[in-house]
N, C-alpha and C positions, 0 to 999 in steps of 0.2 A: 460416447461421452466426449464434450468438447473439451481440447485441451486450454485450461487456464493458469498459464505459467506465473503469471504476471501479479503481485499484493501489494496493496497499500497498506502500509503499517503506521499506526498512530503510536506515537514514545510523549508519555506525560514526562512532568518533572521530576519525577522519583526515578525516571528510566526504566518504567513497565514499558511493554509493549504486546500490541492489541493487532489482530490484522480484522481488518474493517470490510476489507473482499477482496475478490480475486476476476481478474481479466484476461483477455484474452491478446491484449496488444499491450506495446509498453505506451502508446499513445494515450491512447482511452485507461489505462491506470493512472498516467501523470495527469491528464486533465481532473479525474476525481479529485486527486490528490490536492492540484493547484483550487477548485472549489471548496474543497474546504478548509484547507490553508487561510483562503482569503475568509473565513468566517472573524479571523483577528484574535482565536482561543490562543492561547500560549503550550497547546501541542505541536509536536514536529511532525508531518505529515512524509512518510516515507515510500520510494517505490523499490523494490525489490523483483528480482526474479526465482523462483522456486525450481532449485538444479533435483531435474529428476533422478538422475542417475547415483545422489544420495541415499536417495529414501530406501 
């Protein structure tokens, strides 16, 4: 299994929050993230890292 630490999380206005997917670098998460950012919806586009030694 590949490790995918990495999510971009969508927060609407009400402060839901949605995770949209999961990567493998924090690179390639921020650029999803910056693409659909620049779509100009009024979501906030977040990157997170997923701390395993929570779960």
């Amino acid at each position: 299994m590949t490790d995918l630490p990495w999510v971009v999380v969508r927060q609407d206005d009400n402060g839901n929050r949605y995770r949209v997917g999961r990567y493998e670098t924090r690179e390639e998460a921020e650029r999803v993230s910056e693409t659909l950012d620049a779509r100009g919806h009024k979501q906030l586009y977040l990157v997170e890292r997923i701390d395993r030694q929570a779960s």
